[in-house]
N, C-alpha and C positions, 0 to 999 in steps of 0.2 A: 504494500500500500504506500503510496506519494506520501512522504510527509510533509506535514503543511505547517505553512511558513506564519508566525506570529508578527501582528503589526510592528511596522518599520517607524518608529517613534524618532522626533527628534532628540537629541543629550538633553539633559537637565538645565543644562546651562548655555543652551545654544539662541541666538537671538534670532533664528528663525522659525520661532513656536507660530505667529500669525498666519504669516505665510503659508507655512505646511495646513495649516487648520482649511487656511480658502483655498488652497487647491483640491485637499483633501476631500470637501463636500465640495467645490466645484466638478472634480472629477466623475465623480458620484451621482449627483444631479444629474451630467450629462449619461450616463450611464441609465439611469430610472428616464430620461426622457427616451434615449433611443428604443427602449423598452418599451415605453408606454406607445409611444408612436407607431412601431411595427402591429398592435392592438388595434390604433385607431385605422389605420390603413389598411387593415387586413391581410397583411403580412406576414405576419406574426408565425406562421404556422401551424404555433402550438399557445393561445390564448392564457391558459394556466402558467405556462411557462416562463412566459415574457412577463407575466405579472409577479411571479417569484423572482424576475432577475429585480424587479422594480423596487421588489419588496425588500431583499439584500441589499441594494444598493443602500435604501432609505434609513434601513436600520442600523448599518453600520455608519453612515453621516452623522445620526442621530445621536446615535450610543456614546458615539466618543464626546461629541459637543456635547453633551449633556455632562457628561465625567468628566470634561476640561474647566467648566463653567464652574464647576463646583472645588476644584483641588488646584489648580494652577498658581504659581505663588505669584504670578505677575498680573495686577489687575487688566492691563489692556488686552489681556489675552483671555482671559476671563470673559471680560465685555465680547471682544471678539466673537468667541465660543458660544457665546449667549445670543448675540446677533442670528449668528450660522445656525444655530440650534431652529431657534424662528422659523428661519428661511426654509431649513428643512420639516417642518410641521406644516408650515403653509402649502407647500411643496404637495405632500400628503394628502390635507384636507384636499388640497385641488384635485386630486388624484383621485380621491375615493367619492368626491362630490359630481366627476364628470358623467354626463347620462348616456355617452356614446359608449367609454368603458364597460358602464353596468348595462348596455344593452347587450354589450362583446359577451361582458361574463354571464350572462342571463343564460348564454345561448351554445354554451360550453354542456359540453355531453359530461354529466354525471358518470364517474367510477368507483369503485370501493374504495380504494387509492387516496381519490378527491373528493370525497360526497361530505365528509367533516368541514373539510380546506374550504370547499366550498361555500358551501351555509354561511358557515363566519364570514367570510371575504362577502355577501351579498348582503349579511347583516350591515358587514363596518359602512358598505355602498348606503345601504337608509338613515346609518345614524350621520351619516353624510351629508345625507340632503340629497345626495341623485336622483329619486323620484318627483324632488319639487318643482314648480314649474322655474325658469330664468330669476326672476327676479328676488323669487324667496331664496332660491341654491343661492344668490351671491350675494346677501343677507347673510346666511349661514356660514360662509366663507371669509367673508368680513369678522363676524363676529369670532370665529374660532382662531384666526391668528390676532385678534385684540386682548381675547382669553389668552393664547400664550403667552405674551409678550407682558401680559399685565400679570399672571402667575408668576414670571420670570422675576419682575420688578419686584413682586411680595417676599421671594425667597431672595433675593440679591440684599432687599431692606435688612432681609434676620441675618446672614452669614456678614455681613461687613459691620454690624454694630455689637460688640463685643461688648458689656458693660461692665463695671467696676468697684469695688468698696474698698476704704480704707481705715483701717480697725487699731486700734490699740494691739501690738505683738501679747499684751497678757491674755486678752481677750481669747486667745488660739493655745493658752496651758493645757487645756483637755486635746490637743490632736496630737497624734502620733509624731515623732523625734523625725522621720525622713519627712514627714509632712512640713514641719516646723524648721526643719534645715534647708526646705527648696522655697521656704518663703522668708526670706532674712528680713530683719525690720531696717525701716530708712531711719537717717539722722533724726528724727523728732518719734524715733520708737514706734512708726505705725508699719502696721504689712495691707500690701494691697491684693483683695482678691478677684480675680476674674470670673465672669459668666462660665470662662471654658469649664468643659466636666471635669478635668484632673483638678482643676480649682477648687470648684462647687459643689459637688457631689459629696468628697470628703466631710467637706465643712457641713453639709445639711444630716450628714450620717453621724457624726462624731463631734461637732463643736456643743460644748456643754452650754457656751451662752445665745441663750436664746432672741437676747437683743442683734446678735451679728448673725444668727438663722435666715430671721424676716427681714433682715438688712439687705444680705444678698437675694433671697428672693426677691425680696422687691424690686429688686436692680434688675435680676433676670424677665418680671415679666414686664417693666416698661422700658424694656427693647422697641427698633424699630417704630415709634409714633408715626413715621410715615405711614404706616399701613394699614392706620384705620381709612383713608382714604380709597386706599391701594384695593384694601377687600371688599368696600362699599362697589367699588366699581364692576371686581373679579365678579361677587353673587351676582351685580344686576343685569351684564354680560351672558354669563351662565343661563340666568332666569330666560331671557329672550332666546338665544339660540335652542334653546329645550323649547321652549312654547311653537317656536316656529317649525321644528323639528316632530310636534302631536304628543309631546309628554306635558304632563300639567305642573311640575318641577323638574329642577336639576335634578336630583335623588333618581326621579322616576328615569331618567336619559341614562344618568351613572350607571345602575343596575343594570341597565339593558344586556350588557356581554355577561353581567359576574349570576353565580350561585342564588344569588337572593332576589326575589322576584322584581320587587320595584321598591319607590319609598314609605309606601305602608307599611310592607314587607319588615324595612329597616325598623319603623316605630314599634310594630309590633313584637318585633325581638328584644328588642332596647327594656321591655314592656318587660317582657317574662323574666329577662336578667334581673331587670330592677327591684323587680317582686321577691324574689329569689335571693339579693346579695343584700338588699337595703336592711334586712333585722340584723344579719351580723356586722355590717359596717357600721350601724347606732351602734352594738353591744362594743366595737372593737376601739370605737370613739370615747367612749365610756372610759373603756379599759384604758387606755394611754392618756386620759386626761386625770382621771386618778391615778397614777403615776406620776404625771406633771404635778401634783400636787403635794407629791411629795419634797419635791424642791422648791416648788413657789402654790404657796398655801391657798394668794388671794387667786391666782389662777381662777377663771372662772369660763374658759373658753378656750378649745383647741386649736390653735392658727394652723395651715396647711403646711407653714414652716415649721413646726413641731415634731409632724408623727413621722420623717423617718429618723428622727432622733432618738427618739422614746419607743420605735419597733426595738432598734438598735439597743436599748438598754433593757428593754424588757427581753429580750432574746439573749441576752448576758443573763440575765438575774434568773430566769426562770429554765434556760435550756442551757448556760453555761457556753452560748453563742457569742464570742469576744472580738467585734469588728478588727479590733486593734491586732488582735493574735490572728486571725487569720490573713489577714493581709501579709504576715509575713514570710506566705508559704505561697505568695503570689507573686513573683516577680515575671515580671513584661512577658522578656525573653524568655525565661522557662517555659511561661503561658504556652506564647505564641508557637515553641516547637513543639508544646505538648500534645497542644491542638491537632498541630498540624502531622505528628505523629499519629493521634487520636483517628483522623479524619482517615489516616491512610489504614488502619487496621480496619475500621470498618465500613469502607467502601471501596477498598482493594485497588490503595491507590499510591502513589509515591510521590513527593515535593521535592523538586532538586534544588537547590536557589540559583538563578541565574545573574550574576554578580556582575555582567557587563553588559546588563538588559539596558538600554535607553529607557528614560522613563521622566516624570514630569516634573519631579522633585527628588533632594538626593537622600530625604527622607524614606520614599517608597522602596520596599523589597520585592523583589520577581521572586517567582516560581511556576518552573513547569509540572504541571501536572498529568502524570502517565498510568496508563491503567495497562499491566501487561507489559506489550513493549514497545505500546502508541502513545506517542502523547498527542493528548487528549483538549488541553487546555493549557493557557496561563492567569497566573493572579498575582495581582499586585497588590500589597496591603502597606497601606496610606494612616497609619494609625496614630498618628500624637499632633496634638492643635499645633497649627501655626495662623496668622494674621492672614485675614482672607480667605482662611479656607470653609468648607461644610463645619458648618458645627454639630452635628449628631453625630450619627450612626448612621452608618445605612451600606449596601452594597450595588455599584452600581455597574452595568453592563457595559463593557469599551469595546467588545467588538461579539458579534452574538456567533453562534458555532452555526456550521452548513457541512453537512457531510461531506467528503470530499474532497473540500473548496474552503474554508476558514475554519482557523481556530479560533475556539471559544474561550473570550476572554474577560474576565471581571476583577474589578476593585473593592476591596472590601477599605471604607472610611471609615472611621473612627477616630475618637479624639482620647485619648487612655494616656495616663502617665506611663512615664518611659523608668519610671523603679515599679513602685508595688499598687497591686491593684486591690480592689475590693472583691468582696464576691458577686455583688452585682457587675462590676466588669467581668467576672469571668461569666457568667449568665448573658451580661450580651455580648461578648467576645461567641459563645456558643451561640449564640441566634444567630448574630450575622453571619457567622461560617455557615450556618444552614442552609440562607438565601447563594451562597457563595456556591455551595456545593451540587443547591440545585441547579443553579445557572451551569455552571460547567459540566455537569454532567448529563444535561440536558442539551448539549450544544451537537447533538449527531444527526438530526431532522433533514430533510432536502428542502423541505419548502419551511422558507422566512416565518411563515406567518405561525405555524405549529413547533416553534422552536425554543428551547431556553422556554425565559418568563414574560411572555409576551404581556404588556401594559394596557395589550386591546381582548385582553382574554380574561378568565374567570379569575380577576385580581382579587376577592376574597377568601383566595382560598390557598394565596402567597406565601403567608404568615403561618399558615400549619405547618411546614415540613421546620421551619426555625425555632417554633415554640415547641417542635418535637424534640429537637437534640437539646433545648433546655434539661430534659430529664438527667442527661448525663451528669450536669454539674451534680448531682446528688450521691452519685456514686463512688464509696473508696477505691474500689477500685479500678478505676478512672483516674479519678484524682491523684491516686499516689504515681501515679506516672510520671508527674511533674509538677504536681505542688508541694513541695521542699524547700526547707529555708537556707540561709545561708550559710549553716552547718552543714547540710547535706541530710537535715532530717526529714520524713516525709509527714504530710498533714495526721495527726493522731487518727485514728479509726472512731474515736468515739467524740473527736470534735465534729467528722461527718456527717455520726449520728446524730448528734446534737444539731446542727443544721439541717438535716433532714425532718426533726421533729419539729424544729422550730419554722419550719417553712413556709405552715400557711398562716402562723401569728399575724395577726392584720389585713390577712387577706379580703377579707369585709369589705375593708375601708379602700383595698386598691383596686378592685373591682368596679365600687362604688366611683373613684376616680376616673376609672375608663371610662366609665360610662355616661360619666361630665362631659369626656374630651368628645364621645361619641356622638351623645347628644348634641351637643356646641356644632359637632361637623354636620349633621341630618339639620337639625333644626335653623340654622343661620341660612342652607341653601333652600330648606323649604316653604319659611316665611321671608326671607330679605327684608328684615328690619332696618328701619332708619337711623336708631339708635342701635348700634353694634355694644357700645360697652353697657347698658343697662340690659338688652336679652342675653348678651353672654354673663354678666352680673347674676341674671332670674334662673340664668342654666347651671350655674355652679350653686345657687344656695338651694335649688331641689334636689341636685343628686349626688353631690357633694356631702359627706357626712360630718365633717369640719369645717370649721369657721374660714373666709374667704379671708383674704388682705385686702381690704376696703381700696378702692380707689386705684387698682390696679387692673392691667389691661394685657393681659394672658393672650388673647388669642392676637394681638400683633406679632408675637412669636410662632408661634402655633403652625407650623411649618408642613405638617400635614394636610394642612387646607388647601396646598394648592395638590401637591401629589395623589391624596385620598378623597379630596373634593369634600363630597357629601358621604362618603364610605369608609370612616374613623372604626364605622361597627365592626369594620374585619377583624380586629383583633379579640373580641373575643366569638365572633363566628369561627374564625382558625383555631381558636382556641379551646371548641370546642371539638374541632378534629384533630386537634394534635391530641386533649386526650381520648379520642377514640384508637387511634392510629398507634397510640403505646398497650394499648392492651394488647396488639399483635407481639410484644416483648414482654420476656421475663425479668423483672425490674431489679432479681438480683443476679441477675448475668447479661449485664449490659453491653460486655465485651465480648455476647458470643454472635459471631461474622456473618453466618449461616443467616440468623435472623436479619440482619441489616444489608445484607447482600440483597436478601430477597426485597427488604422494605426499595431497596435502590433500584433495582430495577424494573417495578412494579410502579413506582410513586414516581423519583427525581430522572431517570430517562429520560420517562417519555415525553418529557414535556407537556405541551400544551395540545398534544398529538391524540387527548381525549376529554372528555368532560371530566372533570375533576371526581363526582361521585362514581365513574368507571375507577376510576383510578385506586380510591380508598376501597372499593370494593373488588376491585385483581387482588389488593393487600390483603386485607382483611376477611377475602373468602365470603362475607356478604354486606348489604348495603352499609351508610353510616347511620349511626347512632348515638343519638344526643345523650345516652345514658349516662354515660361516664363522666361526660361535662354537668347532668342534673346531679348527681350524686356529689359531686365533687361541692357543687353550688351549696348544697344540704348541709354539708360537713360541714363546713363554716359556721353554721350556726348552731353548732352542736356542742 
């Protein structure tokens, strides 16, 4: 078999990043038009064919612009990326919106082969607009590159404002000795802390004072003010391109590719969760608020900056759960080869690192990934904050796999301290590799459109295969693979335990939080309120079990609004299949291969090559079942 050659990237440090970017989709572009055209002309030969060359084209322009835009350390190149990205979406829309094309593909003979490819490809044509008459399709087209361009500006607003507190050095006595030695105090004895996560997250886990908790929270959510503006416009954009489109909301346009029917659909889930997690998120508010009061008497209210301080010490005090100890069985590097060890035993696969990979920063690490004695893929992992770059998590696709013909390739971003982490970084260190693992392994399809994790395909059901490898973190033996401290000792078996037991403490209460952010996402697209901060205000004191930070304005960060739109609910609709999707494992042999061989290529192969419920049901021998996720719900409040 030809091996196939991984994108030709410029150096790190080369000043012709621009350039390469606009030849790179110019190239491209011309490639998806000569395609397109042979279609319109009749030419073509093979109709389905030319439409997959169109469709490669488009999504490898896309893929990278999209991952430049976000990681690049040079902002012009950024903007660039971000431009190009555009040009490539409008490109698309124009594509999928033409009524000569969907006359073309209308008229294509049905095969076993095609009959899926199909469907979908004459769906994406309607949520197009190609049925409507001239002047509504170029309304629709209009509107869908104003929606990029204005989502683009929303996430550009959150990754370039980075916010900041500066605190009394005593005030930071409760955090940990490497914490407190990578923040020295300045001449007037203060330390300054950033929004980023290696900053932030520490401090809201571990700082004992509660006044620099809410401090930095507050910092983090009045990020971005440009975006009440920004989002006012995205929903109202949104709202009309769906109405002219025969959906009565965005929600109901959203749903149309994913698992969940439409935006009742969504409320009505949101419904059965909230009925379900809302008594134990009161009891679990309860619980940490008496807590709280044990150090502040007059306490008489939970702030949101409170409870992961007080999970965190109640998880000490009652399970012998010690943030501070376990962090030091976490170091980066260990992690990340543990993982990456971890990944190869049970998906039968190897990581070689390639040390004189070109790549976009000298931050980023290559690796090729081979199954056998193909390789398969490469990944780049982008993982410690710098100025400009993504501030989450997330893994993003730079070049999608085509059997053959391209290697598949993705970026896992994150922003993790480069000494010791938490165990919630190592929980999402495992999530993201999941999205990671499906994309690559997923990258052997012939046709674009059924490949990897297509963003026009059944996107709620993304999130399951990552919330599945979460389970691992739980496991010793897993974890002693490479969580070992600087002695060479490995994590105790019965601090595991202890974590293990202490798992779902508060779980109540974060359920109860998703279901804020879910609501916030369903609800802002399906009314388009004038006032954004007073409905997202009304959204967080219904389903929010803790006290709000008055006067603060969360959802200009809120970074999922433009990616998940009106579809925030995926996480715990995935959530409810990843725990269906572990009952096919035995949870105390987590490392045996057989079983995850099979979950691999049954689930993350095939990609997008089936309906999602096909897929959990090849796995799991028969349909899914929300048992596991009700049961789980129950236990909480027990």
């Amino acid at each position: 078999m030809e091996k196939l050659t991984p994108l030709a990237l410029p150096a790190h440090d080369s000043p012709s990043w621009r350039d390469f970017c606009e030849n790179y989709v110019g190239e491209r572009l011309d490639s998806a038009t000569v395609a397109l055209e042979s279609i319109r002309s009749g030419t073509s030969g093979d109709v389905i064919e030319a439409w997959n060359e169109s469709d490669i084209a488009l999504d490898y322009a896309g893929g990278l612009m999209a991952s430049l835009s976000e990681v690049h350390p040079e902002a012009d190149v950024r903007d660039t990326a971000s431009t190009l990205m555009q040009r490539v979406d409008a490109f698309r829309s124009a594509r999928n919106g033409d009524p000569v094309l969907y006359q073309a593909f209308q008229t294509t003979v049905e095969t076993p082969e095609t009959r899926y490819l199909r469907e979908l490809v004459l769906r994406d044509f309607r949520l197009a607009g190609a049925h409507l008459d001239d002047e509504t399709r170029g309304r629709v087209a209009e509107l869908s590159e104003q929606i990029t361009a204005t989502s683009t500006e929303f996430s550009d607003n959150i990754r370039e404002d980075v916010a900041s507190i500066s605190v009394p050095a005593r005030a930071l006595a409760s955090m940990p000795e490497d914490y407190r030695d990578a923040h020295p105090a300045d001449a007037d004895g203060n330390v300054t802390i950033t929004t980023d996560y290696p900053d932030m997250v520490p401090v809201l886990d571990l700082c004992s004072d509660r006044e620099v908790r809410e401090a930095l929270m507050r910092a983090d959510y009045e990020r971005a003010p440009a975006n009440d503006d920004v989002l006012k416009r995205l929903l109202a954009l949104r709202q009309e391109k769906a109405q002219l489109l025969g959906f009565d909301t965005w929600a109901d346009f959203a749903t149309a590719p994913m698992m969940m029917s439409d935006g009742p659909g969504i409320e009505a889930f949101l419904d059965e969760v909230t009925a379900a997690a809302r008594p134990a998120g009161r009891a679990d508010a309860a619980m940490l608020l008496g807590r709280m009061r044990k150090d502040h008497p007059d306490a008489d209210e939970l702030l949101v900056s409170d409870s992961r301080y007080y999970l965190e010490v109640l998880k000490a005090e009652r399970f012998g759960v010690d943030a501070r100890e376990i962090r030091q069985y976490l170091d980066y590097s260990r992690v990340r080869d543990g993982i990456l060890s971890l990944a190869g035993h049970l998906f039968g696969l190897t990581f070689d690192a390639v040390s004189d990979a070109p790549r976009w920063h000298e931050d980023v690490e290559v690796y090729d990934v081979t199954s056998g004695d193909q390789r398969i893929g490469r990944i780049h992992l982008d993982m410690h904050p710098r100025a400009g770059k993504y501030g989450h998590m997330a893994c993003f696709d730079v070049a999608g796999g085509i059997a053959g013909r391209h290697l598949a390739e993705s970026a896992l971003v994150c922003n993790f301290s480069r000494g010791k982490l938490t165990f919630d970084d190592l929980e999402t260190f495992l999530h993201e590799f999941g999205h990671l693992m499906h994309s690559i392994l997923s990258g052997d399809a012939h046709y674009a459109r059924l490949a990897g994790l297509s963003i026009f395909g059944e996107w709620d059901f993304v999130e399951a295969p990552s919330q599945l490898l979460e389970e691992w973190a739980y496991s010793h033996d897993v974890l002693k693979r490479f969580a070992v401290n600087d002695a060479g000792e490995e994590i105790p078996r019965e601090l595991v335990a202890a974590i293990r037991a202490g798992r779902d403490l508060g779980a109540g209460l974060l359920t109860c939080r998703q279901l804020t952010y879910a609501n916030q996402s369903y609800r802002l697209h399906r009314d388009v309120p004038d006032d954004l901060a007073e409905a997202s205000a009304a959204i967080e004191r219904e389903f929010d079990v803790r006290t709000p930070l008055t006067g603060t304005h969360q959802y200009r960060s809120f970074g999922h609004l433009t990616t998940y739109s009106a579809c925030y609910y995926t996480y715990q609709w995935s959530l409810a299949i990843a725990k269906d999707l572990f009952t096919g494992f035995d949870p105390d042999d987590l490392l045996n291969s057989s079983a995850t061989m099979r979950y691999r290529d049954a689930v993350l192969v095939p990609g997008g090559s089936k309906p999602a419920a096909a897929l959990i049901e090849d796995f799991l021998g028969r349909p899914f079942s929300p048992d596991a996720y009700a049961a789980w719900l129950a236990s909480l409040s027990e």
